[in-house]
N, C-alpha and C positions, 0 to 999 in steps of 0.2 A: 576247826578251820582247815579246809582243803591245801595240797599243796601248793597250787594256781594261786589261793586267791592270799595267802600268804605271800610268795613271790610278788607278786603285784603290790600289793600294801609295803611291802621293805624298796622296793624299787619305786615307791613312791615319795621317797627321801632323796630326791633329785640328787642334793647337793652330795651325801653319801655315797650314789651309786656312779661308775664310771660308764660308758656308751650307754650312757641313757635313752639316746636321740637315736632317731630313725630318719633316714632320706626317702622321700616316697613320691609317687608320682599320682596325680589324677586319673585315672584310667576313663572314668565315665561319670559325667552329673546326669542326674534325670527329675522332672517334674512329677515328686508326690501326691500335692494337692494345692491350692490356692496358699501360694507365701512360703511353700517347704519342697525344698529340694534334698537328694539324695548326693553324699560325696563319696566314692567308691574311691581307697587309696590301695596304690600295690608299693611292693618293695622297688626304691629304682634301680636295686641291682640286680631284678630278677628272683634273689633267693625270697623262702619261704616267710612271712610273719611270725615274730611271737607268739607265743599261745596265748589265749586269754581265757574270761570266765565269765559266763553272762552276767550282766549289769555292768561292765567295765566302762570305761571312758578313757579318751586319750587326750593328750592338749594337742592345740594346734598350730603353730608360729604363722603367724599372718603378715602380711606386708605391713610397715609402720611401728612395729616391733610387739604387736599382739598376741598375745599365748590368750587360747579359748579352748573349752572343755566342752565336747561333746561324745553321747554315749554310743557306744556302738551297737549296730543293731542288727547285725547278722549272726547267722550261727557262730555259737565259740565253735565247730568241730573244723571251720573254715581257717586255713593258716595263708592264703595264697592270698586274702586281702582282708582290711577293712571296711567297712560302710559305716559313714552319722547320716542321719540327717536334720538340716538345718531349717528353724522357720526365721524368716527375714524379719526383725525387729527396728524397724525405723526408727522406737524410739529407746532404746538399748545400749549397749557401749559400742560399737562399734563395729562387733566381731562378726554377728551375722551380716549385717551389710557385706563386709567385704569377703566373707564367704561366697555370699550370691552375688557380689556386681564386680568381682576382681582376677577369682581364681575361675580359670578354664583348663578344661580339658589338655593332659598333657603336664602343668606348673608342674615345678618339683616342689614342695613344701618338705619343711622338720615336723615330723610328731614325735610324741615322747613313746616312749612302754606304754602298755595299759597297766591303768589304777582301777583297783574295786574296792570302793566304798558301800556298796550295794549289793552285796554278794548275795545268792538265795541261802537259807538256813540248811545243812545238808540232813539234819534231823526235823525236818518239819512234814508230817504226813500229807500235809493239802497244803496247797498256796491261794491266796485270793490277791489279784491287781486290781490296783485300780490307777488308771492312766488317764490325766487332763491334756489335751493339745497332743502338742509336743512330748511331753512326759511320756508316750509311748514308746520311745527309742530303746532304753533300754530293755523295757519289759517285752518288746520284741521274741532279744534273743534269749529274754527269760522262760518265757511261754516255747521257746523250739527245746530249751534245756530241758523243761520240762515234762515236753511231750514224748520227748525220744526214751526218757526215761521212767515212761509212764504214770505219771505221777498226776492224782488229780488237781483240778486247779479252777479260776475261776476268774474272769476278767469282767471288769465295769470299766467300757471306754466314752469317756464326756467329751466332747468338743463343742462351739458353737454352732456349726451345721457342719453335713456334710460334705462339701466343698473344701472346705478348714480340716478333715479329718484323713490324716497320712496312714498306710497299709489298712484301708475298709475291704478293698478287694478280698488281698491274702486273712483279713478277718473271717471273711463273708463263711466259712466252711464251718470254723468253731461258733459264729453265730445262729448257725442254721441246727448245728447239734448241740445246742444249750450252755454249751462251755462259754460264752460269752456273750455278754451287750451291749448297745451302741445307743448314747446315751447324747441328744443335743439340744440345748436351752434355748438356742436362738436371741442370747442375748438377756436371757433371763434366767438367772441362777435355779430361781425356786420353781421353774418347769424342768429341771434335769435329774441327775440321779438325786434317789430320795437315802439320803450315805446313813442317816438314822436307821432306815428299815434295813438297809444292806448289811450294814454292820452290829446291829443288835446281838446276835446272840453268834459268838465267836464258837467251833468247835474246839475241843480236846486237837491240839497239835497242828492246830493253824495258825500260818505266818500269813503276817498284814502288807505288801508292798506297794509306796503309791511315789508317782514322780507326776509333780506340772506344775502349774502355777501356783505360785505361793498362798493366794485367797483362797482356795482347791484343795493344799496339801493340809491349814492350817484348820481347815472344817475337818476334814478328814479324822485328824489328831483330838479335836472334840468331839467328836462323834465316836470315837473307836478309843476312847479313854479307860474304859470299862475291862479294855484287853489283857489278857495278863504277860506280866511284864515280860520283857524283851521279844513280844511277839510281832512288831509293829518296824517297819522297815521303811524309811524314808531318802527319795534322794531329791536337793533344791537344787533351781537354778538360780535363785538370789536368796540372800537371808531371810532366816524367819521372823517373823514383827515378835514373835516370841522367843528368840534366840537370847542368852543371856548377855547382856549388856553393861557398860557403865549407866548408871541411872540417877549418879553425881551423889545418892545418900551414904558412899564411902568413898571421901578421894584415893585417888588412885598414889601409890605410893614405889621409890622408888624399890628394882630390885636387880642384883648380877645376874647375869648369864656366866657360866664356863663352859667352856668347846673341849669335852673330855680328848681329842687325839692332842690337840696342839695346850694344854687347860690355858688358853687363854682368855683371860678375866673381863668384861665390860660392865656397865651399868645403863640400864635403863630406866629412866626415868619419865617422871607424868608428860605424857602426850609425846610421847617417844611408842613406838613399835619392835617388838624385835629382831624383826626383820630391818627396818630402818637402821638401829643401832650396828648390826652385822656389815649390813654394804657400809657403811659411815666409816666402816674396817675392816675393807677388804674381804670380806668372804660373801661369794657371789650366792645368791640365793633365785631361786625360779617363785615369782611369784602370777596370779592371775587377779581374781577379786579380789584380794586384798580386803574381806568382809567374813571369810570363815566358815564359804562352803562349798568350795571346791575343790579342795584337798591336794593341789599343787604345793603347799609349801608346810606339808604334814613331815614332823620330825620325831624322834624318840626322844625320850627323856631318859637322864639315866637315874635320878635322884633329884630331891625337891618337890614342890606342888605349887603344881601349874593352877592357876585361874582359868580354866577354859570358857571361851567367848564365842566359840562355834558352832555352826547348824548343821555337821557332818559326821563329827565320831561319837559313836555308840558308847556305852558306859563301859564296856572290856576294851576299845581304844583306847578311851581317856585313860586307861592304866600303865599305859605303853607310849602315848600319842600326843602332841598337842601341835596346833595349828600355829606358827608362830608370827604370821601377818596381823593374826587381832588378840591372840592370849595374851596374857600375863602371867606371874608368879603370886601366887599367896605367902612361899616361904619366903627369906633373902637373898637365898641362889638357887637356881634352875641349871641343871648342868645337863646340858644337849651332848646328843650323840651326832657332834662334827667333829 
């Protein structure tokens, strides 16, 4: 694990780290494609940005008291700004609406550090993307990370048409030299990419990374089963229908938390969160879905076994990690690093 994306993953324990937050200013929106605009943020006080590491994401404080996670999509080499870009979901929580019908040109907004949940593999000889919709964002500035450092690589980009399909332009150069394809069903799944023939035979030291909609990512995952392990890199915008869940054939049982700085003791119990327990007492916690794949309210653990319930950390996380909006404890205490 790089130093970047280290950094980002420890500063992604909100509550642990102190100037988390950034004050930032909109410098410029611009129109993508049909439904997705581009949000260009700078420093408001002129200095330089954090560094980041492609695949990052940052939350965003929205008017109404909304924090949303979107990936950034410009070069990591850039420090002078960030870029997401957002598609407007009507029927969504909230967030993108008021992205697109609230914030102009100029607002000051909060974002936090960049978090990388999505990091590229830095041992992996060839990469292959694949990006549905919107799920392009991060692989953006994955695909610039990995051009600068020559590295081969391979993108399948799906969308319903091309109107719905954000950076086809800045595509258009890697699609014309084979490095990539452009992939649109027009509303029918089974005229799009064919992910069985794509993904059939994995090379020696190929990593897998796919981000978009969840029916998209979940074929994806059947289709590229066969991969061998830990070569398969996912990031959701909502949970996965196969994310581990209660499924009521164990009730759910009560367990402590302790807060190694201050070890103060609570219990959480059935239909209780840990997160909920925590504010119930005082220790403020940043959260966003509140479902287990956004990584806003990603903690350490010091000791204990965690139940993990989420669709974002990898199995060397969960060693170190757990999500504390939908986890639970298997042991009788989980003792977090607050």
């Amino acid at each position: 694990m790089n130093a970047v994306v280290l950094a980002e993953r420890l500063s992604s324990q909100g509550h642990n780290i102190e100037n988390r937050h950034i004050s930032a200013r909109i410098r410029a929106i611009s129109n993508l494609a049909d439904g997705i605009k581009s949000f260009e943020f700078v420093r408001a006080s002129g200095d330089l940005l954090p560094e980041f590491s492609a695949g990052s994401h940052i939350d965003i404080h929205l008017p109404g008291g909304l924090i949303r996670q979107y990936s950034l999509c410009n070069s990591a080499t850039e420090r002078h700004r960030y870029v997401v870009a957002v598609l407007r979901d009507p029927s969504g929580r909230g967030g993108s609406i008021a992205m697109h019908d609230v914030l102009q040109v100029g607002d000051l907004v909060t974002i936090s550090l960049p978090r990388n949940h999505f990091a590229l593999v830095a041992t992996a000889r060839q990469h292959t993307f694949i990006a549905g919709g919107i799920g392009i964002t991060p692989i953006m500035a994955m695909i610039d990370h990995v051009r600068r450092r020559g590295e081969p690589f391979r993108l399948y980009y799906c969308a319903r048409t091309p109107e719905r399909a954000a950076f086809v332009e800045q595509l258009r150069p890697l699609v014309d030299a084979g490095m990539a394809s452009l992939h649109f069903d027009y509303g029918k799944p089974q005229d799009g990419l064919n992910l069985s023939e794509a993904l059939a035979s994995p090379q020696e030291g190929t990593h897998l990374y796919y981000c978009g909609p969840a029916g998209l990512l979940d074929a994806i995952e059947k289709a590229s089963i066969h991969w061998p392990r830990g070569s398969r890199h996912c990031e959701r915008f909502a949970a996965s229908a196969t994310a581990p869940i209660d499924d009521g054939s164990e009730p759910d049982r009560p367990f402590d938390i302790e807060l190694r700085r201050t070890r103060a003791r609570f219990t959480v119990n059935p239909g209780q969160t840990i997160v909920q327990v925590l504010r119930s007492n005082g220790v403020e916690i940043e959260t966003s879905c509140c479902e287990g794949y956004c990584g806003t309210c990603m903690t350490r653990y010091i000791s204990g076994e965690p139940n993990h319930r989420d669709s974002v950390l990898d199995e060397e996380d969960r060693e170190e990690f757990i999500m504390i909006c939908c986890s639970r404890s298997k042991s009788a205490t989980l003792v977090l690093d607050i």
